[in-house]
OpenMM code with the backbone's topology and positions (N, CA, C; nanometers):
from openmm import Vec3, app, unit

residues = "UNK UNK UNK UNK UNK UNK UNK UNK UNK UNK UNK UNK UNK UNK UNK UNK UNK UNK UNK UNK UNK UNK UNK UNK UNK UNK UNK UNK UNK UNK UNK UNK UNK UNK UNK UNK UNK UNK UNK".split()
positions = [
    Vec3(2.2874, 0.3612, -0.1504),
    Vec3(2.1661, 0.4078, -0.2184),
    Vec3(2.0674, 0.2932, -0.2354),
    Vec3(2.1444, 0.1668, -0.2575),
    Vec3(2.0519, 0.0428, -0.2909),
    Vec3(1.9595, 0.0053, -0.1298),
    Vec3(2.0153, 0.0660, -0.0334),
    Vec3(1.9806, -0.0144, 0.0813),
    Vec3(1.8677, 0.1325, 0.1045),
    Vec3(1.8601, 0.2088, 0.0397),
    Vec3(1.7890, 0.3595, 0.0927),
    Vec3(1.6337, 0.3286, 0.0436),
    Vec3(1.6868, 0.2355, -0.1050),
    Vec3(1.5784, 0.1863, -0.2390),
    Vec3(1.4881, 0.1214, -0.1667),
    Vec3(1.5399, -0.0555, -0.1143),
    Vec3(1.4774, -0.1304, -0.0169),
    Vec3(1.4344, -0.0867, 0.0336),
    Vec3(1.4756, -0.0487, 0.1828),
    Vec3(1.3734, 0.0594, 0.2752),
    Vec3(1.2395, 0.1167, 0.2019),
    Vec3(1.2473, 0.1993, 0.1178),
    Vec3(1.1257, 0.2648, 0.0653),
    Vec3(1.0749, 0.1264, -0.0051),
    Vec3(1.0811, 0.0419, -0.0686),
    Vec3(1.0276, -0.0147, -0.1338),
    Vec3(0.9608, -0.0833, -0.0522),
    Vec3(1.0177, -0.1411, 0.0643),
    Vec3(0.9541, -0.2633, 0.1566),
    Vec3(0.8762, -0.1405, 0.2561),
    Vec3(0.8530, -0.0184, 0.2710),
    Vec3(0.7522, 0.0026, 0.3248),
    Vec3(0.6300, 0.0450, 0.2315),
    Vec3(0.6635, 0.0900, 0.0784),
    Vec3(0.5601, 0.0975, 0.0128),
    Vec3(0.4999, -0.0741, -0.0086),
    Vec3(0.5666, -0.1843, 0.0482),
    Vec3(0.4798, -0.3076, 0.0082),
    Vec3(0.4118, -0.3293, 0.1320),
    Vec3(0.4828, -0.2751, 0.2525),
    Vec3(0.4298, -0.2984, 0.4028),
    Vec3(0.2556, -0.2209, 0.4051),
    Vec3(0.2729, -0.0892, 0.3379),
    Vec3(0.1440, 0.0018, 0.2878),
    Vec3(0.0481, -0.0420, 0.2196),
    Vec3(0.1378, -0.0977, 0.1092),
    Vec3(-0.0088, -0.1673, 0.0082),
    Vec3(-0.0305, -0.3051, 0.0610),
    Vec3(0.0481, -0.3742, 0.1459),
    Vec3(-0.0270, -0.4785, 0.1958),
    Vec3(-0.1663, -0.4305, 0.3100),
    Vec3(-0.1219, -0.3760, 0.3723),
    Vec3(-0.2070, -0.3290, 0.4650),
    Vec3(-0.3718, -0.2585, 0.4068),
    Vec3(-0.3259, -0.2075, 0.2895),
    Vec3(-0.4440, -0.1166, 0.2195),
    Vec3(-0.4871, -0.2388, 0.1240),
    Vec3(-0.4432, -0.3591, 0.0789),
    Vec3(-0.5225, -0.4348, 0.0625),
    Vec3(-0.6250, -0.5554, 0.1386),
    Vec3(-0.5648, -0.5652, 0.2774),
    Vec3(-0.6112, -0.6108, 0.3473),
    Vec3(-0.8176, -0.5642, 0.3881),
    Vec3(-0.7403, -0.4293, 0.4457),
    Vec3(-0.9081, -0.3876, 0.4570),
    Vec3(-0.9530, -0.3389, 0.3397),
    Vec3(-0.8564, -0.3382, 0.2099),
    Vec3(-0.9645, -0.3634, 0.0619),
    Vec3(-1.0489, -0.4861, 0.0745),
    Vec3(-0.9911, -0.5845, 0.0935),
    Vec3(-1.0627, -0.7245, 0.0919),
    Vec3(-1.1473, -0.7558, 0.2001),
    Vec3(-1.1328, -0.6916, 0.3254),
    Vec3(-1.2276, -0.6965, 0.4244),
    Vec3(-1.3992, -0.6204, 0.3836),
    Vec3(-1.3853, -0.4920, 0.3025),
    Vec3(-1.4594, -0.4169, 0.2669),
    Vec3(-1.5120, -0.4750, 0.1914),
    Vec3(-1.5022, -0.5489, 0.0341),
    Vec3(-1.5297, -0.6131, -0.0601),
    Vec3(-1.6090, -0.7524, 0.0225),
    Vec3(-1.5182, -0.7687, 0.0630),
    Vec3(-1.5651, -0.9354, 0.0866),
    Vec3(-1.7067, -0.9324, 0.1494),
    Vec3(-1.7536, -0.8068, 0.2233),
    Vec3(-1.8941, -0.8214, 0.2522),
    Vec3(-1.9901, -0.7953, 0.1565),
    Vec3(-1.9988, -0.7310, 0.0569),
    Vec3(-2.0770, -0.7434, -0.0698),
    Vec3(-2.0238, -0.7711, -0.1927),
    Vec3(-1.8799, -0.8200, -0.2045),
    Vec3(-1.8430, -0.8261, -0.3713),
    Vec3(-1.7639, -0.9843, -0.3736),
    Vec3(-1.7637, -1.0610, -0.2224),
    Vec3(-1.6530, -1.1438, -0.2614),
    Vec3(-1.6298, -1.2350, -0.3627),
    Vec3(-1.7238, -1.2937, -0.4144),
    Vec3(-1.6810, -1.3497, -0.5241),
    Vec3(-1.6085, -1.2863, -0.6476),
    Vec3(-1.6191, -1.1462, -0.6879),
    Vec3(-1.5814, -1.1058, -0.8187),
    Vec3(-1.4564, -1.0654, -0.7384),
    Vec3(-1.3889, -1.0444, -0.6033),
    Vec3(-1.2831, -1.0007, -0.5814),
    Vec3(-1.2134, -1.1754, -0.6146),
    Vec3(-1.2818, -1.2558, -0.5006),
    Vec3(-1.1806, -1.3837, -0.5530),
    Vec3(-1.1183, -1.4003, -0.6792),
    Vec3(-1.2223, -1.3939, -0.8092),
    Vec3(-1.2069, -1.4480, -0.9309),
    Vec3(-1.0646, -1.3629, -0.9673),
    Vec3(-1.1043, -1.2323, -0.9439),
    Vec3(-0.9482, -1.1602, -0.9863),
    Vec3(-0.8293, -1.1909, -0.9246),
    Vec3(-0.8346, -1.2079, -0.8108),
    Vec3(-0.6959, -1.2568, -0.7691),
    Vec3(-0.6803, -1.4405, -0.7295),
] * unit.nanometer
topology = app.Topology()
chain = topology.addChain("A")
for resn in residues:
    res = topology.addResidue(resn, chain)
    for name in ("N", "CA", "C"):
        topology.addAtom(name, app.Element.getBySymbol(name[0]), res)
């Protein structure tokens, strides 16, 4: 069950990495500074 957990977990991080990526691509052309400061 623990190895079923992983799986889902490491593709929900594989997902939100990806969906933050072109978050920050999107931002970074009109917001990048207030995105930097937050992270």
């Amino acid at each position: 069950m623990s190895d079923k957990m992983d799986k889902a977990e490491r593709r929900e991080l594989k997902a939100r990495n990806k969906a933050t990526k072109l978050d920050k691509k999107s931002k970074s052309l009109y917001n990048q500074k207030t995105f930097v400061n937050k992270h």
